[in-house]
Biopython code that builds the backbone (N, CA, C, O; Angstrom):
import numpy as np
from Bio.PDB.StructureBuilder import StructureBuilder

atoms = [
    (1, "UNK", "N", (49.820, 72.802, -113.122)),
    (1, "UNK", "CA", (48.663, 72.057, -112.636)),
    (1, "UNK", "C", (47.620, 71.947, -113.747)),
    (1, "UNK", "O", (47.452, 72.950, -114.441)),
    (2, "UNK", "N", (46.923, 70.890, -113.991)),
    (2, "UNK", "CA", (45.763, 70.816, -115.006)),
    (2, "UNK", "C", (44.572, 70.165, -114.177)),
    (2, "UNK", "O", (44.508, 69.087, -113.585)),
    (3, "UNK", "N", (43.508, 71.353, -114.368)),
    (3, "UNK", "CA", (41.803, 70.630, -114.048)),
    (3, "UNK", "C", (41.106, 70.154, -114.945)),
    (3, "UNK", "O", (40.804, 70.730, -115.990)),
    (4, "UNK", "N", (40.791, 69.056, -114.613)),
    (4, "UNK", "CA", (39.708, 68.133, -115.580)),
    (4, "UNK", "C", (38.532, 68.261, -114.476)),
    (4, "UNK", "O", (38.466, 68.022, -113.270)),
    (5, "UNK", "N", (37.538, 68.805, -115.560)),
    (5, "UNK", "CA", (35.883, 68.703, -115.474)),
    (5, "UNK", "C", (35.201, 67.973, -116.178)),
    (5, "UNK", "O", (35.043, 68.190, -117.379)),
    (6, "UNK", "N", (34.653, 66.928, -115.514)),
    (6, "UNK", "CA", (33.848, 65.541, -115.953)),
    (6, "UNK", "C", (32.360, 66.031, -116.231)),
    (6, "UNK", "O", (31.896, 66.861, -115.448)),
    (7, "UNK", "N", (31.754, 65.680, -117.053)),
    (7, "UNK", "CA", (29.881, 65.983, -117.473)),
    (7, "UNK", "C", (29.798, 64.629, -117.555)),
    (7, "UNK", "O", (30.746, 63.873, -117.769)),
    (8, "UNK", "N", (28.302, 64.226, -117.330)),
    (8, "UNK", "CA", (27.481, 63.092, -118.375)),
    (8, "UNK", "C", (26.996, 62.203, -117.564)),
    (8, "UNK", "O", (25.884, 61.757, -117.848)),
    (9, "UNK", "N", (27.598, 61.765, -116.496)),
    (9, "UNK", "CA", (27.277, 60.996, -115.516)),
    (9, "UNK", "C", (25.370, 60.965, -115.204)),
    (9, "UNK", "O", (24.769, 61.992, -115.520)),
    (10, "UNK", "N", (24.766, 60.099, -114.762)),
    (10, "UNK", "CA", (23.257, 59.649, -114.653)),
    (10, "UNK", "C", (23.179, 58.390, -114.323)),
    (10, "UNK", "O", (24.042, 57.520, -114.201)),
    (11, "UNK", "N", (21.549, 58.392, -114.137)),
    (11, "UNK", "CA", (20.750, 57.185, -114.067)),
    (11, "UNK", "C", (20.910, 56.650, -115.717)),
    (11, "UNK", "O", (21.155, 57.508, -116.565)),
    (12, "UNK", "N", (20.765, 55.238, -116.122)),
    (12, "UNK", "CA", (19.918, 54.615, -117.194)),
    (12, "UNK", "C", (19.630, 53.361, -117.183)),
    (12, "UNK", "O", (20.363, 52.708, -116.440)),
    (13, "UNK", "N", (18.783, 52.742, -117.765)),
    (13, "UNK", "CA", (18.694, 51.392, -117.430)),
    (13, "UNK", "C", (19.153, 50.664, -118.640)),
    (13, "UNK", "O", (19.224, 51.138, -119.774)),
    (14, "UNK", "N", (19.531, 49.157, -118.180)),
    (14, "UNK", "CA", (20.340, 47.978, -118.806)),
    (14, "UNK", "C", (20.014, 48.366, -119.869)),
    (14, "UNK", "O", (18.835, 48.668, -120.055)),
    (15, "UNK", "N", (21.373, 48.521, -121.334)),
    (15, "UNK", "CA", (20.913, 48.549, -122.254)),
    (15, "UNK", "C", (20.898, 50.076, -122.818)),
    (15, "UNK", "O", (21.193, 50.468, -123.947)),
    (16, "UNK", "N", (20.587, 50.610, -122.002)),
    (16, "UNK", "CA", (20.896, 52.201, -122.552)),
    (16, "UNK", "C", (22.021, 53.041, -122.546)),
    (16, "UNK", "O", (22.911, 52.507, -121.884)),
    (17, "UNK", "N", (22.401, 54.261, -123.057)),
    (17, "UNK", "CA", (23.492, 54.827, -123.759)),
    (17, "UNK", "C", (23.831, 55.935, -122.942)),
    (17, "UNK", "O", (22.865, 56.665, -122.717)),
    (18, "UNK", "N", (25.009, 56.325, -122.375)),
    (18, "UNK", "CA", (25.322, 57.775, -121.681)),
    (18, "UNK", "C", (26.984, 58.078, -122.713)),
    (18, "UNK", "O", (27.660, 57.374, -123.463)),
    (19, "UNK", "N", (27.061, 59.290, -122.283)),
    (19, "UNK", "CA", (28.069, 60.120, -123.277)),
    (19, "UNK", "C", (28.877, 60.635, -121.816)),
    (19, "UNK", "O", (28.266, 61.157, -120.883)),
    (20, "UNK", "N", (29.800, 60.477, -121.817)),
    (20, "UNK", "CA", (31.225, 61.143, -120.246)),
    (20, "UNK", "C", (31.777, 62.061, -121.548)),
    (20, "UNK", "O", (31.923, 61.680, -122.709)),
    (21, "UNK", "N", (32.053, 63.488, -120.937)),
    (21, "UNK", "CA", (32.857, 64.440, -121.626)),
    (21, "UNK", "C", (34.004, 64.928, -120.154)),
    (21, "UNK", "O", (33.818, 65.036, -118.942)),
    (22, "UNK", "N", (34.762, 65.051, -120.735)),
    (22, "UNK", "CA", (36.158, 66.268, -119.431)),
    (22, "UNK", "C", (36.791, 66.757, -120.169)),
    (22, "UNK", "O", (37.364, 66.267, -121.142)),
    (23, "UNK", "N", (36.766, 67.872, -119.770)),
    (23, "UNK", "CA", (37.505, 68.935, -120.647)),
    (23, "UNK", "C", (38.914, 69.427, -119.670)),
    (23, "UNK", "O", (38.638, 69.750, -118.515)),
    (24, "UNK", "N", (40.085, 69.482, -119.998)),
    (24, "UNK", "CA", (41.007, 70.117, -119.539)),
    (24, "UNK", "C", (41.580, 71.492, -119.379)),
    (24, "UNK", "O", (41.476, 72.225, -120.363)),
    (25, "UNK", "N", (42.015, 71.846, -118.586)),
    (25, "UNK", "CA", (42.920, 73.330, -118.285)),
    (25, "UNK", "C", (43.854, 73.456, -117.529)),
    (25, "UNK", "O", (44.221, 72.593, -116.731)),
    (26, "UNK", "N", (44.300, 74.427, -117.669)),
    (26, "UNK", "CA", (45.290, 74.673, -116.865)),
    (26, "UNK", "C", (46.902, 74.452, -117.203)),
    (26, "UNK", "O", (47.301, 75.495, -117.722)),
    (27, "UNK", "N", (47.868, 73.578, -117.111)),
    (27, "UNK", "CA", (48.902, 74.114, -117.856)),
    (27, "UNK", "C", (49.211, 72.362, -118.654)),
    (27, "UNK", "O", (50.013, 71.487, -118.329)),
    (28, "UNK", "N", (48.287, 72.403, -119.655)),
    (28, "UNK", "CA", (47.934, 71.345, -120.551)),
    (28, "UNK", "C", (49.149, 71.026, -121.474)),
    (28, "UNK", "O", (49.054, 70.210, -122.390)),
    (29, "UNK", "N", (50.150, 71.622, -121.228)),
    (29, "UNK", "CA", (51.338, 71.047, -122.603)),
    (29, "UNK", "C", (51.265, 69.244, -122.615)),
    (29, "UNK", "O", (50.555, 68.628, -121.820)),
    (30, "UNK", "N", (51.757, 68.861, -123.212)),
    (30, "UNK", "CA", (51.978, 67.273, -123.044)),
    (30, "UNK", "C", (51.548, 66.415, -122.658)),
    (30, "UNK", "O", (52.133, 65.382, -122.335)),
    (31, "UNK", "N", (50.158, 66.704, -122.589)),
    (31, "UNK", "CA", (49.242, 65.492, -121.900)),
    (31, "UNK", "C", (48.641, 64.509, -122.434)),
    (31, "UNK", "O", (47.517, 64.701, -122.897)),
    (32, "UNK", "N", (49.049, 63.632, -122.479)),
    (32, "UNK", "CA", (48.893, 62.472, -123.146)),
    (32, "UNK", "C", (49.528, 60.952, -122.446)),
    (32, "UNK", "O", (50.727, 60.754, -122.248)),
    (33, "UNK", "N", (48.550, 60.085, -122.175)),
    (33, "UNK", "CA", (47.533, 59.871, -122.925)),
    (33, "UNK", "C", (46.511, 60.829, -121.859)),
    (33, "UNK", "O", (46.903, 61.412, -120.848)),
    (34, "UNK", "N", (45.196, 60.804, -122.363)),
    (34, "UNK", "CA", (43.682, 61.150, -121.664)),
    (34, "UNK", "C", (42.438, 59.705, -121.364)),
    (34, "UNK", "O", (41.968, 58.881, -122.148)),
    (35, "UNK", "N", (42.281, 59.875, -120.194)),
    (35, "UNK", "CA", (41.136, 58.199, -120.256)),
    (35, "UNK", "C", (40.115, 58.332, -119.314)),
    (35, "UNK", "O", (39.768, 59.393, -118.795)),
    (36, "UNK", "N", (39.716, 57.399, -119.139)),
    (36, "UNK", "CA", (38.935, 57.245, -117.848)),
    (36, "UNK", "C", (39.193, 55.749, -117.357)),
    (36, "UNK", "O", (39.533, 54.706, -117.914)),
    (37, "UNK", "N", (38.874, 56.129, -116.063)),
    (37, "UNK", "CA", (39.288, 55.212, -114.967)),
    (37, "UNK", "C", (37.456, 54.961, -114.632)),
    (37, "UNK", "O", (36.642, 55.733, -115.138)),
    (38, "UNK", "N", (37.093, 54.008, -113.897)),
    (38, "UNK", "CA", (36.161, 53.399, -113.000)),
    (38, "UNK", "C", (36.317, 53.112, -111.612)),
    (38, "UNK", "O", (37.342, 52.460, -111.414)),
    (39, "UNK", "N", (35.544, 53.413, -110.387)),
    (39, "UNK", "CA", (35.602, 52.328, -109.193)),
    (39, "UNK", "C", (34.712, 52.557, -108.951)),
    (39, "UNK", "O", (34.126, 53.633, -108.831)),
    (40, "UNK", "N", (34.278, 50.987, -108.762)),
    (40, "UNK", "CA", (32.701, 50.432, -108.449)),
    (40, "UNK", "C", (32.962, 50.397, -106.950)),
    (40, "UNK", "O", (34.158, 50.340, -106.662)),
    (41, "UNK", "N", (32.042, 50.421, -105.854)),
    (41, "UNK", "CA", (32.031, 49.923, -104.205)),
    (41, "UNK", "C", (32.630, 48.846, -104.012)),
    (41, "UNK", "O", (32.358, 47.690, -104.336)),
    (42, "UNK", "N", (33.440, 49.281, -103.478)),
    (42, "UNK", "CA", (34.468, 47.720, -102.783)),
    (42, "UNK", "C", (35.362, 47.343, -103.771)),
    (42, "UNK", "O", (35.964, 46.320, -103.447)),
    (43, "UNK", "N", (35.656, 47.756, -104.785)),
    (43, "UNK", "CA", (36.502, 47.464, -105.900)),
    (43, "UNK", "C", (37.570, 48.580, -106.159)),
    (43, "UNK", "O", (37.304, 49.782, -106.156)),
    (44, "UNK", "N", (38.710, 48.086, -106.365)),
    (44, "UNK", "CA", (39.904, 49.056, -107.366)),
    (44, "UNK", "C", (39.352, 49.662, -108.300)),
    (44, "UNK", "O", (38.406, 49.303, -109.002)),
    (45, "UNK", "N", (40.180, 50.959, -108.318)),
    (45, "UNK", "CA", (39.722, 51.801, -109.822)),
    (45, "UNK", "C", (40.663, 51.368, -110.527)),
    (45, "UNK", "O", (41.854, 51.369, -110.215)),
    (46, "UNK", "N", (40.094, 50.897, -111.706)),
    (46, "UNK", "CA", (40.243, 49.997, -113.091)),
    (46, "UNK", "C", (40.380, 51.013, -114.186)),
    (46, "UNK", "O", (39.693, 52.034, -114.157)),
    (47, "UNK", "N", (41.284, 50.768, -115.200)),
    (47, "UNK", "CA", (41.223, 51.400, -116.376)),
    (47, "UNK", "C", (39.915, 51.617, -117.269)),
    (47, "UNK", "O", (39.779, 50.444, -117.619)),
    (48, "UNK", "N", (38.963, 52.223, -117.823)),
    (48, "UNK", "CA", (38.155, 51.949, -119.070)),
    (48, "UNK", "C", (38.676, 51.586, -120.015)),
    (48, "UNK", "O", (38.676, 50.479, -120.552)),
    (49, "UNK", "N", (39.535, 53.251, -120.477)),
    (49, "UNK", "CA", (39.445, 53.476, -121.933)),
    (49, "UNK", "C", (40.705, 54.568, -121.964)),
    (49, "UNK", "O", (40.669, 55.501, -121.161)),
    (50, "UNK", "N", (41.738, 54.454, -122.827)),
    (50, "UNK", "CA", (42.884, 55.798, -123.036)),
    (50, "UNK", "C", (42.744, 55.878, -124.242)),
    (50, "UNK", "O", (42.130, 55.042, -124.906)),
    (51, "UNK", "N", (43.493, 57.261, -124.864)),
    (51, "UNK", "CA", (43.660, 57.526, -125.881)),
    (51, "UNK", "C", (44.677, 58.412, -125.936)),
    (51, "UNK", "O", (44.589, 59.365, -125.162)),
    (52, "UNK", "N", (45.935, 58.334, -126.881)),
    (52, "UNK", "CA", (46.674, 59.059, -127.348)),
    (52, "UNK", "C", (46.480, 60.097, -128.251)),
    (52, "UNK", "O", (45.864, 60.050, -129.315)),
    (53, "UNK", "N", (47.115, 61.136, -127.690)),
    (53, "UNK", "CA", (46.762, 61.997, -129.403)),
    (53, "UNK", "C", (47.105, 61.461, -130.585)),
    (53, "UNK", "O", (46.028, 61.264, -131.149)),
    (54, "UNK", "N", (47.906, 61.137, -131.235)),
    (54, "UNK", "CA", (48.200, 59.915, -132.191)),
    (54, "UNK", "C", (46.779, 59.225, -132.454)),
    (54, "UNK", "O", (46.796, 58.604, -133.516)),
    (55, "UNK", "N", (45.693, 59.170, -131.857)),
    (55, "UNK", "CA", (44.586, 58.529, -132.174)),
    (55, "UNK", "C", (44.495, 56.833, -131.374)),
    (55, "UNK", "O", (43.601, 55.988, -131.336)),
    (56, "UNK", "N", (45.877, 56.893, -130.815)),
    (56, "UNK", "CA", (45.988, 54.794, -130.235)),
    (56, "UNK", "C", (44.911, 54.884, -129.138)),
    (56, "UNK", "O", (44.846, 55.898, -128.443)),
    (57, "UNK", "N", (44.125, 53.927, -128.975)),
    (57, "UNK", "CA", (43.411, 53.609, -127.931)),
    (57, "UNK", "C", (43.421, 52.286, -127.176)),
    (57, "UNK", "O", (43.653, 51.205, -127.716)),
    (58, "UNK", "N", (43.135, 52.469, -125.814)),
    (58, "UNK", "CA", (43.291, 51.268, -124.908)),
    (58, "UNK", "C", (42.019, 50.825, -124.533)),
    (58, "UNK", "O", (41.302, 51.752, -124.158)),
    (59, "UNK", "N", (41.365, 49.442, -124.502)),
    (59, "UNK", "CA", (40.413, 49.522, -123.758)),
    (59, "UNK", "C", (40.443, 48.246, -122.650)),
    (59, "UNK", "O", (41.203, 47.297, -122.842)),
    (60, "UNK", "N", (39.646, 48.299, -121.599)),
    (60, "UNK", "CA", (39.136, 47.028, -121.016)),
    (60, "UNK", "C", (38.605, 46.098, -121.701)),
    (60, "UNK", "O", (37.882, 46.363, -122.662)),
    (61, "UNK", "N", (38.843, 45.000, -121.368)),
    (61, "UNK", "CA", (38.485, 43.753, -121.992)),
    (61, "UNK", "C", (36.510, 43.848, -122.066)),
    (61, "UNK", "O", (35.658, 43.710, -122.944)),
    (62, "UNK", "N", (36.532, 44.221, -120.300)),
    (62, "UNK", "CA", (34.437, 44.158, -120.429)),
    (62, "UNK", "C", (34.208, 44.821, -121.565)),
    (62, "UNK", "O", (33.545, 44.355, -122.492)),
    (63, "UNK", "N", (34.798, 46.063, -121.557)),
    (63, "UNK", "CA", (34.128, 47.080, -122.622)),
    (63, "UNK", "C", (34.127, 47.369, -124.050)),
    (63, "UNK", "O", (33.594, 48.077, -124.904)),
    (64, "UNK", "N", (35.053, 46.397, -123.858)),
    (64, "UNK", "CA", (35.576, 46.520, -125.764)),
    (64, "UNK", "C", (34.142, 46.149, -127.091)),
    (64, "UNK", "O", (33.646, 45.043, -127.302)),
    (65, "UNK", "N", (33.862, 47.170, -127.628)),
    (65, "UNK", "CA", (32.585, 46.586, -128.368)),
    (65, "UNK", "C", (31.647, 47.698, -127.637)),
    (65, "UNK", "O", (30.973, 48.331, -128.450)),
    (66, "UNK", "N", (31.503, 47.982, -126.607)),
    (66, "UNK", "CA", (30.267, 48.949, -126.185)),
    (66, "UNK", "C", (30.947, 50.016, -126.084)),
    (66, "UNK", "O", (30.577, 50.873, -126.887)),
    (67, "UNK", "N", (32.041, 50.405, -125.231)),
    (67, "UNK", "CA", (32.461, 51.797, -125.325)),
    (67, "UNK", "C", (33.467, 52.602, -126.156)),
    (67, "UNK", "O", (34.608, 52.166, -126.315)),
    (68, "UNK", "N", (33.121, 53.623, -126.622)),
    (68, "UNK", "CA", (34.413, 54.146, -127.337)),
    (68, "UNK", "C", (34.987, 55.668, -126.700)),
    (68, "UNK", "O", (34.222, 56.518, -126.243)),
    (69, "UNK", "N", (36.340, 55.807, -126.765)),
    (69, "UNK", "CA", (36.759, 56.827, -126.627)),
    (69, "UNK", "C", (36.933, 57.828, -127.658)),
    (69, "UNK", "O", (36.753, 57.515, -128.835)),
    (70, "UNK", "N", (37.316, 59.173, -127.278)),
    (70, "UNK", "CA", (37.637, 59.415, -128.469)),
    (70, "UNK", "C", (38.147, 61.559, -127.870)),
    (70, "UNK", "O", (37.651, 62.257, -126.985)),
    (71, "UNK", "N", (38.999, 61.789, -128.637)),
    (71, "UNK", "CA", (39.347, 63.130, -128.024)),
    (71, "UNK", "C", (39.658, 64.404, -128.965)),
    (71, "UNK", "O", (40.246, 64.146, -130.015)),
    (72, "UNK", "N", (39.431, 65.335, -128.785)),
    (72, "UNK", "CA", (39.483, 66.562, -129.482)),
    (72, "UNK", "C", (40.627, 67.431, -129.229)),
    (72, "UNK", "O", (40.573, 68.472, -128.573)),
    (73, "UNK", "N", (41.549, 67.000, -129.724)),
    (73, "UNK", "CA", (42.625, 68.230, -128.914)),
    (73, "UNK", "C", (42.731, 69.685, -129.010)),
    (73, "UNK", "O", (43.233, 70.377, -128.124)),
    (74, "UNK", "N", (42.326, 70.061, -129.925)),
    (74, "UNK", "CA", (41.739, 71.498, -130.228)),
    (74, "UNK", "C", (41.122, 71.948, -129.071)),
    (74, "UNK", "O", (41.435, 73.072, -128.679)),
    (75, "UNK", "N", (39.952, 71.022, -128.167)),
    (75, "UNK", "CA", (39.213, 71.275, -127.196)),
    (75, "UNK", "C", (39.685, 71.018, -125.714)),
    (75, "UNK", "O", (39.339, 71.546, -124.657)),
    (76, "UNK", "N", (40.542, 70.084, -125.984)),
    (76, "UNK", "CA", (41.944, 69.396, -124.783)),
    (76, "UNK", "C", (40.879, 69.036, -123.862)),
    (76, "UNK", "O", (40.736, 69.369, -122.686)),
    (77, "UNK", "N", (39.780, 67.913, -124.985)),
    (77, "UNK", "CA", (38.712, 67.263, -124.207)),
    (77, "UNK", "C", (38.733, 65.522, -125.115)),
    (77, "UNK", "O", (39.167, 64.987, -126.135)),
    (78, "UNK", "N", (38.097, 65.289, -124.131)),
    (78, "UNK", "CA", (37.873, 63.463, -124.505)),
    (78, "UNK", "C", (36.379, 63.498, -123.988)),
    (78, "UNK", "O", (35.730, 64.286, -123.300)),
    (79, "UNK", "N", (36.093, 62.179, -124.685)),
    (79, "UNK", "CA", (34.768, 61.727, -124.567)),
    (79, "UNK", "C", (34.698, 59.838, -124.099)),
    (79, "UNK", "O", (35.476, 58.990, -124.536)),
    (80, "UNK", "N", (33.835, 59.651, -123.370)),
    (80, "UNK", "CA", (33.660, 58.238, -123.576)),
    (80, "UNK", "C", (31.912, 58.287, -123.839)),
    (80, "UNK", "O", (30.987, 58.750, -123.173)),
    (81, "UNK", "N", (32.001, 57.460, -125.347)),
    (81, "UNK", "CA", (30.409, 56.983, -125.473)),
    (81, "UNK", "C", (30.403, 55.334, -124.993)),
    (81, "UNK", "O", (31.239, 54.589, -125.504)),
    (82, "UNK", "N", (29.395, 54.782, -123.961)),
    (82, "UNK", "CA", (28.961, 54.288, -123.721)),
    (82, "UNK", "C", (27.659, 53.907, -124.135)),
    (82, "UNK", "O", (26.649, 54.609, -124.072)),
    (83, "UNK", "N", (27.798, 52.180, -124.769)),
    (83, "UNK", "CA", (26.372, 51.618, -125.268)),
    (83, "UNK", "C", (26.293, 50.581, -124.517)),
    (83, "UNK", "O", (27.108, 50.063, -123.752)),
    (84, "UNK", "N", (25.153, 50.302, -124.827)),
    (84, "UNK", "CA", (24.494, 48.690, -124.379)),
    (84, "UNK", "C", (25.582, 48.526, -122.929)),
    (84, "UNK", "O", (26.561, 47.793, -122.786)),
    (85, "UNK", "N", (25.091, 49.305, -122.179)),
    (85, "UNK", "CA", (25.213, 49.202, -120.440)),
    (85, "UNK", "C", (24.667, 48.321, -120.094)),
    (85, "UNK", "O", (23.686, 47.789, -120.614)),
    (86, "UNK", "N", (25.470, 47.909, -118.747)),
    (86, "UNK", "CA", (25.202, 46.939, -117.918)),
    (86, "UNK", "C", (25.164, 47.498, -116.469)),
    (86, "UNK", "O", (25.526, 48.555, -115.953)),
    (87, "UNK", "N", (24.692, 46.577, -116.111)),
    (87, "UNK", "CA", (24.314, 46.664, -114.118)),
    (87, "UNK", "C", (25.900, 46.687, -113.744)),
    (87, "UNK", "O", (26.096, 47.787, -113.228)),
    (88, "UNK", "N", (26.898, 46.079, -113.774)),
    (88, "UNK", "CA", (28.116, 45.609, -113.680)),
    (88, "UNK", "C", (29.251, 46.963, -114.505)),
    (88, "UNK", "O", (30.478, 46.993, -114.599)),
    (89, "UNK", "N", (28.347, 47.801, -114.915)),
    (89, "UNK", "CA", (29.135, 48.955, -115.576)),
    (89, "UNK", "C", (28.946, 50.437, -114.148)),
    (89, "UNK", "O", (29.708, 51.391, -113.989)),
    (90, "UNK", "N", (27.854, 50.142, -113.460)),
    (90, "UNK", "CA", (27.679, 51.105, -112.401)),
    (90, "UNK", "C", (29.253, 51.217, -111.526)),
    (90, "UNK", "O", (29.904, 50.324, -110.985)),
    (91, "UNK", "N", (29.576, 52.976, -111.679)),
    (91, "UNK", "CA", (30.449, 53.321, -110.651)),
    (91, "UNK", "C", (30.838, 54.407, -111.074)),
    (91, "UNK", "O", (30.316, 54.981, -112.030)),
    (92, "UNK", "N", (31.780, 54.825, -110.438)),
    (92, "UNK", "CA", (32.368, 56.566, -110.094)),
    (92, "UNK", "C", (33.497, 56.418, -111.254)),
    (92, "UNK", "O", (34.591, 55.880, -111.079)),
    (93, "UNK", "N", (32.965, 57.081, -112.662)),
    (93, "UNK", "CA", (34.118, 56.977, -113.667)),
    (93, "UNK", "C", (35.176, 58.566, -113.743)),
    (93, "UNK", "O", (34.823, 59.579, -114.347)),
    (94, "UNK", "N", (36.062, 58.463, -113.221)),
    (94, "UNK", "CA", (37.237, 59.368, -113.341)),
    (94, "UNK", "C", (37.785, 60.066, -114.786)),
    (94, "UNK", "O", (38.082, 59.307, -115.708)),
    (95, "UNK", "N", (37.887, 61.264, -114.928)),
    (95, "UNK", "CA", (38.633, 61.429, -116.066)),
    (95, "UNK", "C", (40.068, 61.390, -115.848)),
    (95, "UNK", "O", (40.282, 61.728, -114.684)),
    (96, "UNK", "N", (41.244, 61.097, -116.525)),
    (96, "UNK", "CA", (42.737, 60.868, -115.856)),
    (96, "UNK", "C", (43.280, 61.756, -117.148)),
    (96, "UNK", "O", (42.734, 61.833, -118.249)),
    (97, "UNK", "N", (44.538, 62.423, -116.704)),
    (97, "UNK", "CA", (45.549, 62.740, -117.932)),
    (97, "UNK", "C", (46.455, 62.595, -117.316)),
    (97, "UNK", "O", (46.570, 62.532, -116.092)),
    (98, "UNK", "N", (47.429, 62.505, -118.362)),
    (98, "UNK", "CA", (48.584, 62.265, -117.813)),
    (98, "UNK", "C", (49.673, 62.554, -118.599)),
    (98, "UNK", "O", (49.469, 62.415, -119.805)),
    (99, "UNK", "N", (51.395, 63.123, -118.083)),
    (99, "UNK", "CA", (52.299, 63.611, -118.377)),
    (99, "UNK", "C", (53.177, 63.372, -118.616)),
    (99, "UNK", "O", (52.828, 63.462, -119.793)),
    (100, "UNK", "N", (54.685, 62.964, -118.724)),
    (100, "UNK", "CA", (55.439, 62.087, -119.205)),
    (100, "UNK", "C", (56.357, 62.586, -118.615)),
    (100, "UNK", "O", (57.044, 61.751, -118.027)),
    (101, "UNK", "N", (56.813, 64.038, -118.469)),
    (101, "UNK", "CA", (57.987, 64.649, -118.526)),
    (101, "UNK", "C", (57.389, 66.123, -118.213)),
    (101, "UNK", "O", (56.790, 66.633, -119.160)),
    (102, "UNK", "N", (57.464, 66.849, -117.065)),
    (102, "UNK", "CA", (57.579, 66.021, -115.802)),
    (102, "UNK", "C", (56.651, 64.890, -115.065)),
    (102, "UNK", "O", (55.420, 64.905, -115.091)),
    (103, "UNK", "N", (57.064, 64.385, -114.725)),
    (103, "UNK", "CA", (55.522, 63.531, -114.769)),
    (103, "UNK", "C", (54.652, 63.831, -113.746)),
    (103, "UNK", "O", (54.979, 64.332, -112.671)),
    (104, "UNK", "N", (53.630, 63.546, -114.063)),
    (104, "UNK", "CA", (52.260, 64.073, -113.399)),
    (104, "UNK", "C", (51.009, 62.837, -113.773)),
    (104, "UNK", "O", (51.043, 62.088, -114.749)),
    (105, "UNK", "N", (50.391, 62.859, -113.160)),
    (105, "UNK", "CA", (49.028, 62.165, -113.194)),
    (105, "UNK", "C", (47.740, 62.709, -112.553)),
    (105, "UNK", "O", (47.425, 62.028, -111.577)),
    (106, "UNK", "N", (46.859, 63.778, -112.816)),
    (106, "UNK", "CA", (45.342, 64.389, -112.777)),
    (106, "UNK", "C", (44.067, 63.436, -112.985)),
    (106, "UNK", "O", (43.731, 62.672, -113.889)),
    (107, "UNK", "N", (43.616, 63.737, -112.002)),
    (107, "UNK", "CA", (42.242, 63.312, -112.298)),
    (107, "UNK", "C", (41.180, 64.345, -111.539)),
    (107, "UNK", "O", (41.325, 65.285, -110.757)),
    (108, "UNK", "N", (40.089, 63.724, -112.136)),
    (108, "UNK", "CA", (38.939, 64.944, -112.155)),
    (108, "UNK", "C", (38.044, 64.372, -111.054)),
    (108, "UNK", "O", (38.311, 63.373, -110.385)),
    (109, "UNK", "N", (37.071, 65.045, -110.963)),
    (109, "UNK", "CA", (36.008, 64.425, -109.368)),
    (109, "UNK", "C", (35.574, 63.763, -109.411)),
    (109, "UNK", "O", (35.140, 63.222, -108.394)),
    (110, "UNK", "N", (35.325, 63.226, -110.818)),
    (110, "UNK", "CA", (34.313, 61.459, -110.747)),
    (110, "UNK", "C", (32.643, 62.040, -111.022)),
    (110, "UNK", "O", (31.853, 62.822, -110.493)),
    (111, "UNK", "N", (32.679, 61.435, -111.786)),
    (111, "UNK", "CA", (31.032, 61.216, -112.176)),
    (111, "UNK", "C", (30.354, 59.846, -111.888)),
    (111, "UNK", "O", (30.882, 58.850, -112.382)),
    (112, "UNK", "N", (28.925, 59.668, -110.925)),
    (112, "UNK", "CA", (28.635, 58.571, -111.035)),
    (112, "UNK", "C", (27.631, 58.258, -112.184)),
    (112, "UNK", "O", (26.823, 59.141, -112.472)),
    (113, "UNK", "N", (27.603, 56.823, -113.012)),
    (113, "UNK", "CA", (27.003, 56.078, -113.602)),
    (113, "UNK", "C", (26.214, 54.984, -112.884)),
    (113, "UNK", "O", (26.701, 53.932, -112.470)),
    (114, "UNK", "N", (25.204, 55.281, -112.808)),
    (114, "UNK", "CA", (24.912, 53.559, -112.298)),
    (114, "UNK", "C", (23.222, 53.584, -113.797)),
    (114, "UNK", "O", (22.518, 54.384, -114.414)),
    (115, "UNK", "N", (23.492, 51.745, -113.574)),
    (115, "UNK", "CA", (22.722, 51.265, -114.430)),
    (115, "UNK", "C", (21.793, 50.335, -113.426)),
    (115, "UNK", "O", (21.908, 49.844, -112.303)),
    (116, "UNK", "N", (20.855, 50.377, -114.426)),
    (116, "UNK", "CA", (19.372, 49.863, -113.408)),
    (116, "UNK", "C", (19.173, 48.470, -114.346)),
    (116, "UNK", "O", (19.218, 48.506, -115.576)),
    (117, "UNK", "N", (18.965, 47.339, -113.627)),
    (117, "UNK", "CA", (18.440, 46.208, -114.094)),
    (117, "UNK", "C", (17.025, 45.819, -114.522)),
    (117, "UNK", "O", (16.794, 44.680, -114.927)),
]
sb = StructureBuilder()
sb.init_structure("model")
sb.init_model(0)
sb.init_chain("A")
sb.init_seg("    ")
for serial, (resi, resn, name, xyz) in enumerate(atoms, 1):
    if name == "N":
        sb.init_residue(resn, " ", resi, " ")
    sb.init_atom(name, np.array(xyz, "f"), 0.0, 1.0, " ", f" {name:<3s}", serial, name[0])
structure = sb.get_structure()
């Protein structure tokens, strides 16, 4: 089993910057990739952002240009920095990992973001 603990989540308004950290535990062999997920009210949870250890990253089309991922495996943590937010970026962002063999898919409790217009 692996727990992911999400930080960073807040208020900010249009335009301003928040930092998402989750750190992993528990029986962490092979986890890869690490990301975050989004769901806004009334909407599917949507991909953000993945990253492979290898360094490959995935992003959403909205976000490409404002957010970056990025992960520490030493720390068997990821980060998403978030810039130049939007109203349309507000929602419950998930940390996800995931396993290959056996396979597995974790996620953490969700942090909310919302942005103020």
């Amino acid at each position: 089993q692996v727990q992911l603990v999400e930080s960073g989540g807040g208020l900010v308004q249009a335009g301003g910057s928040l930092r998402l950290s989750c750190v992993a535990s528990g029986s962490i062999f092979s986890i890869n990739p690490m990301g975050w997920y989004r769901q806004a009210p009334g909407k599917q949870r949507e991909l953000v952002a993945n990253i492979f250890s290898g360094g490959t990253t995935n992003y959403a089309d909205s976000v490409k240009g404002r957010f970056t991922i990025s992960r520490d495996n030493a720390k068997n943590a990821v980060y998403l920095q978030m810039n130049s937010l939007k109203p349309e970026d507000t929602a419950v962002y998930y940390c996800n990992a995931a396993r290959s063999a056996p396979f597995a898919v974790y996620w953490g409790q969700g942090t909310q973001v919302t942005v103020s217009s």
